[in-house]
PDB file of the backbone (N, CA, C, O) and the ligand in Angstrom, with CONECT records:
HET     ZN  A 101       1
ATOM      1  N   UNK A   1     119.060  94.067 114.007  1.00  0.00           N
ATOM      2  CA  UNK A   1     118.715  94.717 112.743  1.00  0.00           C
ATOM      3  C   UNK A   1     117.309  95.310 112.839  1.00  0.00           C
ATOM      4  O   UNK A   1     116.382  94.621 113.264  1.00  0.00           O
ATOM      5  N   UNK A   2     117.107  96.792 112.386  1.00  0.00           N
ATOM      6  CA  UNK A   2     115.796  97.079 112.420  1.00  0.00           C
ATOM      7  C   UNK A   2     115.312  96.588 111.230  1.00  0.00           C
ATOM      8  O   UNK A   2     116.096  96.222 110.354  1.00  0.00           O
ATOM      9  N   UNK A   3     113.684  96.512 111.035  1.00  0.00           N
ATOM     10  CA  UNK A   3     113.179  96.109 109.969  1.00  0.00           C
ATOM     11  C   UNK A   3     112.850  97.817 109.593  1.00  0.00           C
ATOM     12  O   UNK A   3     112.750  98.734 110.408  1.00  0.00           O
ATOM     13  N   UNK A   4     112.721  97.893 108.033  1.00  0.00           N
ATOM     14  CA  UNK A   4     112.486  99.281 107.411  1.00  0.00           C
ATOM     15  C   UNK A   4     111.052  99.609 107.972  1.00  0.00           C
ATOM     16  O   UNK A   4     110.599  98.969 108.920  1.00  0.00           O
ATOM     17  N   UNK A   5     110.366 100.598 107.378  1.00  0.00           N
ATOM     18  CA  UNK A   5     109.898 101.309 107.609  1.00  0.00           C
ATOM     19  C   UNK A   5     108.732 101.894 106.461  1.00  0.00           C
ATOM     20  O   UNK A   5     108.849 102.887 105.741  1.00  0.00           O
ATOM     21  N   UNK A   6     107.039 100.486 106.587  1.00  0.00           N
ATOM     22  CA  UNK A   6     106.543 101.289 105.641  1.00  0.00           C
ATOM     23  C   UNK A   6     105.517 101.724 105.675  1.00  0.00           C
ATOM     24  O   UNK A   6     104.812 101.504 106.659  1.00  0.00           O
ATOM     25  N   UNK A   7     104.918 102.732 104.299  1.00  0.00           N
ATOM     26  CA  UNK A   7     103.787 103.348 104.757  1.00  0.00           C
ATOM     27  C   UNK A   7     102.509 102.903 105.879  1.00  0.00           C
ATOM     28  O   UNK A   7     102.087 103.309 106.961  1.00  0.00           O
ATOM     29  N   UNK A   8     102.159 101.699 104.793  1.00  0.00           N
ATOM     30  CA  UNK A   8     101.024 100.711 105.498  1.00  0.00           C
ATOM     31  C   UNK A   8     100.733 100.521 106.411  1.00  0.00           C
ATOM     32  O   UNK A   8      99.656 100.548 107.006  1.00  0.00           O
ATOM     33  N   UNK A   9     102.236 100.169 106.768  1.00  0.00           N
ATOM     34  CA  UNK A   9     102.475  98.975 107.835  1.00  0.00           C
ATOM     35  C   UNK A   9     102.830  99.352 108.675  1.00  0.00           C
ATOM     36  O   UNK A   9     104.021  99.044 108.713  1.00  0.00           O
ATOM     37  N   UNK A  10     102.433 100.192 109.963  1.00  0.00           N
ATOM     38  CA  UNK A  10     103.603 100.959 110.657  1.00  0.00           C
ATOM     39  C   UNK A  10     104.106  99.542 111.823  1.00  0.00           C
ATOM     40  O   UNK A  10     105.136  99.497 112.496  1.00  0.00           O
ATOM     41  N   UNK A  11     103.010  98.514 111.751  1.00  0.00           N
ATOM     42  CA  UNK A  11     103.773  97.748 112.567  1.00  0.00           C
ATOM     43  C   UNK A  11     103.438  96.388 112.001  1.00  0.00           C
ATOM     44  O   UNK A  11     102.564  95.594 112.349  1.00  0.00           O
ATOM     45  N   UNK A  12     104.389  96.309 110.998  1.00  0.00           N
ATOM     46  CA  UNK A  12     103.894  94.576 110.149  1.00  0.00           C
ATOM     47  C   UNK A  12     104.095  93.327 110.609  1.00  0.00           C
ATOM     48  O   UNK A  12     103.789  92.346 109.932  1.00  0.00           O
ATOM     49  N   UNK A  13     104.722  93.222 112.011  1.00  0.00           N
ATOM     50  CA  UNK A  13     104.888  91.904 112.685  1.00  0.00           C
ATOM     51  C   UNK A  13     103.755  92.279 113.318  1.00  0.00           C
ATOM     52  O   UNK A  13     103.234  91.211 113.639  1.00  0.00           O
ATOM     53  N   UNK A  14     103.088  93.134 113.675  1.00  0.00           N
ATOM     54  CA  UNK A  14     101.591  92.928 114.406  1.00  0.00           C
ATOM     55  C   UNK A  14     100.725  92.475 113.521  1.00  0.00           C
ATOM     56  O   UNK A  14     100.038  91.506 113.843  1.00  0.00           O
ATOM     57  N   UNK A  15     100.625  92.858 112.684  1.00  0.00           N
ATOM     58  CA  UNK A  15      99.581  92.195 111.743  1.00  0.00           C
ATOM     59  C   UNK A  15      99.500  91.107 110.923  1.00  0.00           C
ATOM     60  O   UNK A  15      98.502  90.742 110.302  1.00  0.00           O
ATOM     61  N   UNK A  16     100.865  90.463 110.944  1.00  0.00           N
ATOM     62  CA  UNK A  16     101.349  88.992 110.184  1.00  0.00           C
ATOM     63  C   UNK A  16     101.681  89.265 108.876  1.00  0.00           C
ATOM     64  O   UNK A  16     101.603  88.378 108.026  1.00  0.00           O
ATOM     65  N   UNK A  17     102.132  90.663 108.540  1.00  0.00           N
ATOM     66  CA  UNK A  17     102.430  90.884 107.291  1.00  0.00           C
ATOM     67  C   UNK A  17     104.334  90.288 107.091  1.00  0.00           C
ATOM     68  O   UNK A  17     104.914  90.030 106.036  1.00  0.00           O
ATOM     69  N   UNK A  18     104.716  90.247 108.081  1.00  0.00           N
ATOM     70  CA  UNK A  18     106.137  89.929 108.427  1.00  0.00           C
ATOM     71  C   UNK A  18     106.175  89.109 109.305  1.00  0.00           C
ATOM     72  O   UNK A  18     105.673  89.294 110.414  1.00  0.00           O
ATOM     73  N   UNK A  19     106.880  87.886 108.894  1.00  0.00           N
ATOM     74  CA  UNK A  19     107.246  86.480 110.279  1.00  0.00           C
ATOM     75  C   UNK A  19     108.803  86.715 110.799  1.00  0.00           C
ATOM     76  O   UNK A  19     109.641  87.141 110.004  1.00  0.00           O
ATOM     77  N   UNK A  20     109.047  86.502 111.778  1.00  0.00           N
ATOM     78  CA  UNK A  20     110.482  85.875 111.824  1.00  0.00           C
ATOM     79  C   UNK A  20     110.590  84.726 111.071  1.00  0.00           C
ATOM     80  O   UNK A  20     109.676  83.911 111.188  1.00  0.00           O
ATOM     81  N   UNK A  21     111.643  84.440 110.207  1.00  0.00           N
ATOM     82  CA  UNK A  21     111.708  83.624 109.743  1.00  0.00           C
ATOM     83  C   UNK A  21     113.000  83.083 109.097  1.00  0.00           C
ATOM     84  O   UNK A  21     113.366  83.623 108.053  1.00  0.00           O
ATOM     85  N   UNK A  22     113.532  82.344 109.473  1.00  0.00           N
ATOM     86  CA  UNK A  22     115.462  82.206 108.563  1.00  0.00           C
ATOM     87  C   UNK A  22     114.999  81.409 107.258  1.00  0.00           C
ATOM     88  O   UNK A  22     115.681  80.429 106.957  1.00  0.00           O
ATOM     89  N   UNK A  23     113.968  81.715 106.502  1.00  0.00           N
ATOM     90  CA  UNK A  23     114.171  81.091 104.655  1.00  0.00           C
ATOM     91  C   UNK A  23     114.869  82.746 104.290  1.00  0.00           C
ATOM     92  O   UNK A  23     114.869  83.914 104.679  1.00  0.00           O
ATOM     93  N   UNK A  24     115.555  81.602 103.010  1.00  0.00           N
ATOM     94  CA  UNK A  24     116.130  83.161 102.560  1.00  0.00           C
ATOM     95  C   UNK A  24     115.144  83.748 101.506  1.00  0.00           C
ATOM     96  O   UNK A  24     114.113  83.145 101.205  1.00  0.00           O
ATOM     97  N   UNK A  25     115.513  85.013 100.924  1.00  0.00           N
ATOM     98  CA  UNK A  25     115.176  85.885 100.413  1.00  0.00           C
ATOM     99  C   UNK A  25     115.433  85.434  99.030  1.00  0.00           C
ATOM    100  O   UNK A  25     116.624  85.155  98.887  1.00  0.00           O
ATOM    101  N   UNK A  26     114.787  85.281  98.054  1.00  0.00           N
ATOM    102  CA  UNK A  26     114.486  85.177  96.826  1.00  0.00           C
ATOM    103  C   UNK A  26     115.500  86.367  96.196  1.00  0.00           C
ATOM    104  O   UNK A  26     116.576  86.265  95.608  1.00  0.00           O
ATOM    105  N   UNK A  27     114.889  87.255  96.482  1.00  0.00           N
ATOM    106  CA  UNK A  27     115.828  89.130  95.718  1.00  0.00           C
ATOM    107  C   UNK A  27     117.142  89.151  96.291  1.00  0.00           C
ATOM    108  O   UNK A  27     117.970  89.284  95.389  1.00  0.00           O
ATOM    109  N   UNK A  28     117.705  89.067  97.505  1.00  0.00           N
ATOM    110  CA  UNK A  28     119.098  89.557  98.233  1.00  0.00           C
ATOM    111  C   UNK A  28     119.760  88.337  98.404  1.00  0.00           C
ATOM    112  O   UNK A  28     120.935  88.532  98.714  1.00  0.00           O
ATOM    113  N   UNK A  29     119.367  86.779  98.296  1.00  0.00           N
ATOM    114  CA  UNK A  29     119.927  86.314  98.393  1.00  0.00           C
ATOM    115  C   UNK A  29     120.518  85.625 100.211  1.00  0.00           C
ATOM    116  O   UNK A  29     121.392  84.842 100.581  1.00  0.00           O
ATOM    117  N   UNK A  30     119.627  86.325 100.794  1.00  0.00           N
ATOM    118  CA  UNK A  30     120.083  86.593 102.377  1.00  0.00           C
ATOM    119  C   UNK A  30     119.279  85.760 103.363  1.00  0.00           C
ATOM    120  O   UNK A  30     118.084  85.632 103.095  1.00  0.00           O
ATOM    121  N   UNK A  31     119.720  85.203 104.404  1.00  0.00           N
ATOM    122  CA  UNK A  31     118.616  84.872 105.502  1.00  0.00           C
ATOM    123  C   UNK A  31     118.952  85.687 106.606  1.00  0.00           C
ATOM    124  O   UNK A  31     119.742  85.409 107.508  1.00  0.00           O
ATOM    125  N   UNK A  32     118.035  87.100 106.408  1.00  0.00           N
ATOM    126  CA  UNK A  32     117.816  88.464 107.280  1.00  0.00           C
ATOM    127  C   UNK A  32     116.798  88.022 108.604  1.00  0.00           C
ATOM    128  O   UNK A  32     116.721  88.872 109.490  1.00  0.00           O
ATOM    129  N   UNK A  33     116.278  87.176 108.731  1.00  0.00           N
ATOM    130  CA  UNK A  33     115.594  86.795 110.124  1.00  0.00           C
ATOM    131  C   UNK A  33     114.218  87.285 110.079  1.00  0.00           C
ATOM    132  O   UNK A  33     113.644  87.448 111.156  1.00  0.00           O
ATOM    133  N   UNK A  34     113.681  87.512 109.116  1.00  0.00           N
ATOM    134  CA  UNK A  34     112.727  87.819 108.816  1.00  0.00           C
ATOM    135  C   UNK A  34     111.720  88.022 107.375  1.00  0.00           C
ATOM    136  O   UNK A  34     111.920  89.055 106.736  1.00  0.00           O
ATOM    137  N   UNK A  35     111.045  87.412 107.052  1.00  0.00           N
ATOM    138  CA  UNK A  35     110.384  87.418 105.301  1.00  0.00           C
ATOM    139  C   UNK A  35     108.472  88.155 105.358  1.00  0.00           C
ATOM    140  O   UNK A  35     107.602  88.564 106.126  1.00  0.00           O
ATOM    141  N   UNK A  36     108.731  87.941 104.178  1.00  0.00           N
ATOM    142  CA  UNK A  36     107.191  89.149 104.397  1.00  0.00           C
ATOM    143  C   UNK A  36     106.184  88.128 103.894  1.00  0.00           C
ATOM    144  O   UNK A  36     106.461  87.557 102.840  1.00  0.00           O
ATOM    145  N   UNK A  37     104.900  87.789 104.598  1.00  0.00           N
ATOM    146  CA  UNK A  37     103.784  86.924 104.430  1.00  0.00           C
ATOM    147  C   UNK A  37     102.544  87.819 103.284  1.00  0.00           C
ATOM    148  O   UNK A  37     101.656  87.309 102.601  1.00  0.00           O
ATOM    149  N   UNK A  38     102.778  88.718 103.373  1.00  0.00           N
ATOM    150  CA  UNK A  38     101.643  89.112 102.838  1.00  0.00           C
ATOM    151  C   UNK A  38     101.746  89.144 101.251  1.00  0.00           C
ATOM    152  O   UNK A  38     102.713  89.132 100.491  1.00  0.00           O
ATOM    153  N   UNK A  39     100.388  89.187 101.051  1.00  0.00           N
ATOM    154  CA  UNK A  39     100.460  88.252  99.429  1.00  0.00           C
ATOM    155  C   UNK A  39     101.085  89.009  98.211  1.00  0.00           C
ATOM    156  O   UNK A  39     100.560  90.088  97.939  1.00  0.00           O
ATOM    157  N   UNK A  40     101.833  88.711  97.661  1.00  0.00           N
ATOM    158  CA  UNK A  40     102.511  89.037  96.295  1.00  0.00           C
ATOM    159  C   UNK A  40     102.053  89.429  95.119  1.00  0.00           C
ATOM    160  O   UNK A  40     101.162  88.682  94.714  1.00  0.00           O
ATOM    161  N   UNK A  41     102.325  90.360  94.364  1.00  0.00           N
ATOM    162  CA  UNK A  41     101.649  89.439  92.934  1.00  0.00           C
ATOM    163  C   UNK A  41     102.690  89.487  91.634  1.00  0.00           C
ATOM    164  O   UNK A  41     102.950  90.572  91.113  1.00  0.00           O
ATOM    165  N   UNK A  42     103.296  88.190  91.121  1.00  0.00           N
ATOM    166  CA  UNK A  42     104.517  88.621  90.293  1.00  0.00           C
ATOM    167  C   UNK A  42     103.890  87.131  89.288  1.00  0.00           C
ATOM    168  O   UNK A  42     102.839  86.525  89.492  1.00  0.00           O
ATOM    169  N   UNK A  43     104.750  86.896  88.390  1.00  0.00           N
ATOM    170  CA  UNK A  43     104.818  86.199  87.550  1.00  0.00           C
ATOM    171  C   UNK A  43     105.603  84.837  88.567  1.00  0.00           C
ATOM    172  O   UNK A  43     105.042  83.744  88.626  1.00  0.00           O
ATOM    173  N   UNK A  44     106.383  84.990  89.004  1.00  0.00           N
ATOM    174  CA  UNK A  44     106.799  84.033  90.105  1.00  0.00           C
ATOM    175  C   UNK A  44     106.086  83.495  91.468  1.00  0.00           C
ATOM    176  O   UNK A  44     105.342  84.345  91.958  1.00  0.00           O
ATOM    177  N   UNK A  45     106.147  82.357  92.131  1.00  0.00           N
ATOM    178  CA  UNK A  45     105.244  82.347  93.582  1.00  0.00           C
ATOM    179  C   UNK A  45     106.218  82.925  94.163  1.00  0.00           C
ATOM    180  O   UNK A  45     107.318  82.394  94.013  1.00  0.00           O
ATOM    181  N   UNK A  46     106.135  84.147  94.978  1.00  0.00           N
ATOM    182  CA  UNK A  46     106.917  84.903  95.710  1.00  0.00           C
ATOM    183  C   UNK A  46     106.588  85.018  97.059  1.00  0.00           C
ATOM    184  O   UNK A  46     107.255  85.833  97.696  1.00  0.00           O
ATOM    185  N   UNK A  47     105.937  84.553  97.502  1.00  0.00           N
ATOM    186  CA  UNK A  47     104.928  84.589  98.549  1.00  0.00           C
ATOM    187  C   UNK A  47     105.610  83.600  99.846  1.00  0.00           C
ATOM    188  O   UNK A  47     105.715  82.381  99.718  1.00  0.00           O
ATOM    189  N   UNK A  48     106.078  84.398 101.193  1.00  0.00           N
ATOM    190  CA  UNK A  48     106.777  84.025 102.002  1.00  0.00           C
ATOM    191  C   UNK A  48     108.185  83.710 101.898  1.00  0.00           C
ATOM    192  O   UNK A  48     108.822  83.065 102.731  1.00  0.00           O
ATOM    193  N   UNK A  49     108.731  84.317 100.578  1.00  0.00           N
ATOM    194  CA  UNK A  49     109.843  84.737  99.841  1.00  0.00           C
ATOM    195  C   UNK A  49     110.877  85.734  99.781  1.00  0.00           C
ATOM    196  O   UNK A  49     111.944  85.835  99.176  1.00  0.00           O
ATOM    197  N   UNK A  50     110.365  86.291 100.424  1.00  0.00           N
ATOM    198  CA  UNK A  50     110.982  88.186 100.277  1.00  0.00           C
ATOM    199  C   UNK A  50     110.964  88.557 101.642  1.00  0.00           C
ATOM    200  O   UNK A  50     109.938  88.630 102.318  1.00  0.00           O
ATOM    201  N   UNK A  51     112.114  88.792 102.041  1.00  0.00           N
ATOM    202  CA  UNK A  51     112.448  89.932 102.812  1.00  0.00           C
ATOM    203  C   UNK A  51     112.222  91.043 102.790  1.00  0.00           C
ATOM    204  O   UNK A  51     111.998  91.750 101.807  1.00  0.00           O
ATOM    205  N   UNK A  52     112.262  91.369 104.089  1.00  0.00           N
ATOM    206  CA  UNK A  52     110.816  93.494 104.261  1.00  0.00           C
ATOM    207  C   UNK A  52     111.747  94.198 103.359  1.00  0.00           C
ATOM    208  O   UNK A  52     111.450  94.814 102.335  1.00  0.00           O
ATOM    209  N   UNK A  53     113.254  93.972 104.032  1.00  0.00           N
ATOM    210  CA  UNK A  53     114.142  94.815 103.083  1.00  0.00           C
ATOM    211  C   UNK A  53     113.832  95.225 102.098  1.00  0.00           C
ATOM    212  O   UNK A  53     113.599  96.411 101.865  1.00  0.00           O
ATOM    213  N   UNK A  54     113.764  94.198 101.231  1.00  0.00           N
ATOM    214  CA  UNK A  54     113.931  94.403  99.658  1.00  0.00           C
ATOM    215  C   UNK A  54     112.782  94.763  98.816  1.00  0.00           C
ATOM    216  O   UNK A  54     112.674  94.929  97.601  1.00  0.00           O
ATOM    217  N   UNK A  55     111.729  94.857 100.059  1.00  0.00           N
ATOM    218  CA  UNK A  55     110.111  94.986  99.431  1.00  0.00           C
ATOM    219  C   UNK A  55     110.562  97.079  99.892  1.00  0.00           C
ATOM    220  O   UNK A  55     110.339  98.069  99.194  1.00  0.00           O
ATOM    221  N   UNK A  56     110.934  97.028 100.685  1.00  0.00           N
ATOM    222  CA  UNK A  56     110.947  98.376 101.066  1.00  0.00           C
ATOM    223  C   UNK A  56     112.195  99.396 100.369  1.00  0.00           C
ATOM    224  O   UNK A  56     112.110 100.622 100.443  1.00  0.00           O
ATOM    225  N   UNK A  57     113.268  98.748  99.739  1.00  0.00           N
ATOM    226  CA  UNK A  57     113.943  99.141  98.814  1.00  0.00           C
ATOM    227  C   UNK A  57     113.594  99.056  97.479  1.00  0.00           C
ATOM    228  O   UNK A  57     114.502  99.476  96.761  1.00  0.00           O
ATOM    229  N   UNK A  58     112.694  98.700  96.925  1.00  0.00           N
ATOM    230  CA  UNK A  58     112.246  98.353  95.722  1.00  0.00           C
ATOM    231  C   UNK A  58     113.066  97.299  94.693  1.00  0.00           C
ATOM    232  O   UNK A  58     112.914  97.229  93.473  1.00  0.00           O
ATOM    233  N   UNK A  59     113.774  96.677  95.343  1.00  0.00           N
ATOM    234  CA  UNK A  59     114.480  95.610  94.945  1.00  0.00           C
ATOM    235  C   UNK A  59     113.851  94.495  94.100  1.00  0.00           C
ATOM    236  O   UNK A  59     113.943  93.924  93.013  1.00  0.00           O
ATOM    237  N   UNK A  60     113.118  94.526  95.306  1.00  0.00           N
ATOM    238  CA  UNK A  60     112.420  92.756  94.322  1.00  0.00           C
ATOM    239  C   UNK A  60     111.163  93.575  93.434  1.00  0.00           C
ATOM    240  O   UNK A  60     110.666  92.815  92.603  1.00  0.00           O
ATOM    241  N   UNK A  61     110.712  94.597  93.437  1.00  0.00           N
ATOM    242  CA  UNK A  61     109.759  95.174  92.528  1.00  0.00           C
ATOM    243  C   UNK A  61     110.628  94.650  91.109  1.00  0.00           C
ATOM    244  O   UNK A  61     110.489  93.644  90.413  1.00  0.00           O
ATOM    245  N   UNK A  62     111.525  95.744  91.029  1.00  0.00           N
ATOM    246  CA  UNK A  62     112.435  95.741  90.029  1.00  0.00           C
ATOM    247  C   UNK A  62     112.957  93.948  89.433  1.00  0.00           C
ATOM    248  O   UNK A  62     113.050  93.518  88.283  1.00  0.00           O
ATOM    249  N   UNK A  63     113.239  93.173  90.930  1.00  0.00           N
ATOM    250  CA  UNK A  63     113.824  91.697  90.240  1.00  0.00           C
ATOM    251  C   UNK A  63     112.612  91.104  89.314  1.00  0.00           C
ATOM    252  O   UNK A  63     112.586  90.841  88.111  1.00  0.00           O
ATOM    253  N   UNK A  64     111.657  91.000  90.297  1.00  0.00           N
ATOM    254  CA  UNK A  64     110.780  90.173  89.524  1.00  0.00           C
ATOM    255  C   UNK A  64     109.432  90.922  89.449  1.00  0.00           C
ATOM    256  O   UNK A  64     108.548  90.338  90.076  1.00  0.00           O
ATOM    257  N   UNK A  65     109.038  92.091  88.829  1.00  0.00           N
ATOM    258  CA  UNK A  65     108.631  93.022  88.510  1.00  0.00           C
ATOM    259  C   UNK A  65     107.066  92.479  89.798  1.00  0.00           C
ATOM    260  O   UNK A  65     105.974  92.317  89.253  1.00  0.00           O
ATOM    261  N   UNK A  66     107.135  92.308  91.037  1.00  0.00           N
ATOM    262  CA  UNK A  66     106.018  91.976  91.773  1.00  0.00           C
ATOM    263  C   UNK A  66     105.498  93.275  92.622  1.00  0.00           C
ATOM    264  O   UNK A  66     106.141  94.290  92.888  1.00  0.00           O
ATOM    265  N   UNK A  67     104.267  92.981  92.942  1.00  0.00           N
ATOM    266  CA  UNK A  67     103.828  94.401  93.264  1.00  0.00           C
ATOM    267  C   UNK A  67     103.364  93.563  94.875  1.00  0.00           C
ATOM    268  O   UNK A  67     103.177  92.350  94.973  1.00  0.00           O
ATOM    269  N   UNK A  68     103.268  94.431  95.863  1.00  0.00           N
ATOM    270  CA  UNK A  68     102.906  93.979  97.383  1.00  0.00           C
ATOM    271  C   UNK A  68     101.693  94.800  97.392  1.00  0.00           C
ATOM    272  O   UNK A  68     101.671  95.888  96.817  1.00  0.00           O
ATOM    273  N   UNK A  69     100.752  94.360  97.975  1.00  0.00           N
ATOM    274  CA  UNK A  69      99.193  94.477  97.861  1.00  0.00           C
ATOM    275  C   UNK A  69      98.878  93.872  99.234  1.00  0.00           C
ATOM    276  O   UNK A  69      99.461  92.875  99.660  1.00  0.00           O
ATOM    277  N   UNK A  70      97.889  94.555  99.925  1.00  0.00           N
ATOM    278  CA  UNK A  70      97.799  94.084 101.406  1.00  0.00           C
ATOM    279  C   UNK A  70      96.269  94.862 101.551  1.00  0.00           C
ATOM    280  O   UNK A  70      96.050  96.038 101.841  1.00  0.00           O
ATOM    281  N   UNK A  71      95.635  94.144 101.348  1.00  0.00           N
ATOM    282  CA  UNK A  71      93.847  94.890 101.518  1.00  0.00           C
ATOM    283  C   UNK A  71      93.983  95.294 103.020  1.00  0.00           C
ATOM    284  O   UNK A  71      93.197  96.240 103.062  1.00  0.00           O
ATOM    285  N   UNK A  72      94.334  95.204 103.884  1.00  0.00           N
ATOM    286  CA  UNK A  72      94.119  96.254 105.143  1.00  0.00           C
ATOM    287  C   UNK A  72      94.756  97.607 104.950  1.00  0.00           C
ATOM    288  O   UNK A  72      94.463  98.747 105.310  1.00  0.00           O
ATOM    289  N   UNK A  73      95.817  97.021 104.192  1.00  0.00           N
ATOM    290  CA  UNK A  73      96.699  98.112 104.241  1.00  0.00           C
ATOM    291  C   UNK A  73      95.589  99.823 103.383  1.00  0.00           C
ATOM    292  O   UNK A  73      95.861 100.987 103.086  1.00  0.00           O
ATOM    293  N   UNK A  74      94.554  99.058 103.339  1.00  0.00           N
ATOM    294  CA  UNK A  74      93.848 100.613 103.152  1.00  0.00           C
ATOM    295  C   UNK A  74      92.412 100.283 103.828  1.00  0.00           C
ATOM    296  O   UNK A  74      91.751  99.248 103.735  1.00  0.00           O
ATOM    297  N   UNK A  75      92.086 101.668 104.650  1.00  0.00           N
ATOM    298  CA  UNK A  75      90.674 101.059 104.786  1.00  0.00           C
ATOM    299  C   UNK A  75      89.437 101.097 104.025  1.00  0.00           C
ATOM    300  O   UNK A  75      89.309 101.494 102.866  1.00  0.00           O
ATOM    301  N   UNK A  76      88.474 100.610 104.855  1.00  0.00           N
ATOM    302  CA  UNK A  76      87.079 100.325 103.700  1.00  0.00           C
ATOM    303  C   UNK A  76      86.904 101.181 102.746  1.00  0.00           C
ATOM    304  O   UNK A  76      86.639 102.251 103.294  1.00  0.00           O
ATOM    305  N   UNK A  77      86.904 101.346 101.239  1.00  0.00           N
ATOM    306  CA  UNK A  77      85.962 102.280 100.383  1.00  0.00           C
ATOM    307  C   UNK A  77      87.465 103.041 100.067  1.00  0.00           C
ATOM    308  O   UNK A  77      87.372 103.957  99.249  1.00  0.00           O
ATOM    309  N   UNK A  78      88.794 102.792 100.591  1.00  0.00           N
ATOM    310  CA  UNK A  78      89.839 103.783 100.255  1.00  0.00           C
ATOM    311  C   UNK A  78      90.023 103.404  98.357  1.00  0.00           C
ATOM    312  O   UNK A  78      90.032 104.346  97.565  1.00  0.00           O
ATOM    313  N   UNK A  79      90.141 102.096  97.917  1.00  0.00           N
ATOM    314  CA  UNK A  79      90.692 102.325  96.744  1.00  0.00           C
ATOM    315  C   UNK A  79      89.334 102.060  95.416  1.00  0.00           C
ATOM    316  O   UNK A  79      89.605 101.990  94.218  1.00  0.00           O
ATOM    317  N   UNK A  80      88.188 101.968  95.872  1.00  0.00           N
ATOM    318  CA  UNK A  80      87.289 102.671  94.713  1.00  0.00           C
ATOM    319  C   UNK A  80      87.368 104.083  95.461  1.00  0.00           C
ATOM    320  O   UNK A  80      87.312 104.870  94.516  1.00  0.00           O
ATOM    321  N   UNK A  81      87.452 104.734  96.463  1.00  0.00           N
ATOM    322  CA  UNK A  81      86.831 106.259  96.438  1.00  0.00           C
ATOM    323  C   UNK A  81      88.474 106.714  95.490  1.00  0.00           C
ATOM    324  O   UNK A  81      88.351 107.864  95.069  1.00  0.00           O
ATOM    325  N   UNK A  82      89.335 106.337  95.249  1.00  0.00           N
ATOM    326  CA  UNK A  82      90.541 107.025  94.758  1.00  0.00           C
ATOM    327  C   UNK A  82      90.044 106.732  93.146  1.00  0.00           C
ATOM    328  O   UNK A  82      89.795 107.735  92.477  1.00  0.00           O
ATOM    329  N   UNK A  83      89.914 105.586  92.595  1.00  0.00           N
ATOM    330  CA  UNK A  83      89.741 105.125  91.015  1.00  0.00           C
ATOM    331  C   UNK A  83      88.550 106.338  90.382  1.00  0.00           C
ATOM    332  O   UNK A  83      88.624 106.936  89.309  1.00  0.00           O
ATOM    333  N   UNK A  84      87.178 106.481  91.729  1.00  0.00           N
ATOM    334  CA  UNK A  84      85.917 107.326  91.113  1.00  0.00           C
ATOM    335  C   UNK A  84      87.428 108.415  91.367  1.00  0.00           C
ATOM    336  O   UNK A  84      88.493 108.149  90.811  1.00  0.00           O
ATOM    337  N   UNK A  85      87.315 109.175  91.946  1.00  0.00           N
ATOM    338  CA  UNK A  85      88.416 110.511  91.839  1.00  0.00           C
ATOM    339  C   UNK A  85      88.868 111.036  90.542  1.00  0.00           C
ATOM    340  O   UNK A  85      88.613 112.063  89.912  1.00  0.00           O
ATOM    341  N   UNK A  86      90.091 109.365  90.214  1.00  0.00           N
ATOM    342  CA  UNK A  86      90.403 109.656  89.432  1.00  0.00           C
ATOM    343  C   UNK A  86      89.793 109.653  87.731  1.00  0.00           C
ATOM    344  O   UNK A  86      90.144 110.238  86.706  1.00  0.00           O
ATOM    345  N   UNK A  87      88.838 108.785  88.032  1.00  0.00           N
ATOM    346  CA  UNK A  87      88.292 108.895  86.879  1.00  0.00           C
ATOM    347  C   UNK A  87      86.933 109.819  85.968  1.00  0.00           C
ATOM    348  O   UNK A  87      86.360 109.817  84.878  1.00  0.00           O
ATOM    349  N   UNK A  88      86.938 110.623  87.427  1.00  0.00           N
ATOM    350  CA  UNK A  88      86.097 111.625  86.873  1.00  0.00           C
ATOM    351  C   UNK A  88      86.666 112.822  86.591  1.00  0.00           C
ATOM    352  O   UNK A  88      86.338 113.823  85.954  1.00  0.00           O
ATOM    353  N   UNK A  89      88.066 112.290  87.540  1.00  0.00           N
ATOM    354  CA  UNK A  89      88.745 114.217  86.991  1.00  0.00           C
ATOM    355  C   UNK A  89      89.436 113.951  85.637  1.00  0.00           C
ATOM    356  O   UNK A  89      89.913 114.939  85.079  1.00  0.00           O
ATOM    357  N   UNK A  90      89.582 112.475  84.896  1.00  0.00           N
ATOM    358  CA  UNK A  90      90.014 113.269  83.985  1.00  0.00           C
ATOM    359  C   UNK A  90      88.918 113.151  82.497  1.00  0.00           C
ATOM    360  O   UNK A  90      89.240 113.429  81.342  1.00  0.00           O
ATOM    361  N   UNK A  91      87.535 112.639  83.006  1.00  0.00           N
ATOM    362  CA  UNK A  91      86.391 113.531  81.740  1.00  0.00           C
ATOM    363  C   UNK A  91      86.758 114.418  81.206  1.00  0.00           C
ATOM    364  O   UNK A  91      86.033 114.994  80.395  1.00  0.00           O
TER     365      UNK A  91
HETATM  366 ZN    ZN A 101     115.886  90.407 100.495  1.00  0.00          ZN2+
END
């Protein structure tokens, strides 16, 4: 099985954002051979819970309205230089 395919991450078992792992999946219900480590943020502990799948289908967004957040996944100064951006263009 390939694992999907995401922006961030072009290789998320290099970076420990993805383990092999047979727990199942919280969203699909599945033990896909693999779950996603990197930190969550939902109303639920979701965390080493979710399969790449379903993070990359928007599945578990939608189940348990959680958002995937990965501070490498941008580099230094990327998400204040986007907030000043946006918040001066719309003065
Ligand atoms: Zn899943």
């Amino acid at each position: 099985m390939t694992l999907p395919t995401f922006r961030y991450h072009p290789d998320p078992i290099a970076n420990g954002s993805v383990i092999e792992s047979g727990a199942q999946c919280l969203s699909c219900r599945q033990q896909r051979g693999y779950i996603c480590t990197a930190p969550v943020y939902a109303e639920l502990e979701l965390d080493d819970a979710i399969c790449p799948w379903c993070i990359a289908d928007g599945s578990a967004h939608k189940k348990f309205d959680a958002t995937f957040v990965d501070s490498e996944a941008f580099p230094d100064g990327t998400p204040d230089a986007a907030v000043e951006w946006t918040t001066s263009s719309t003065k």
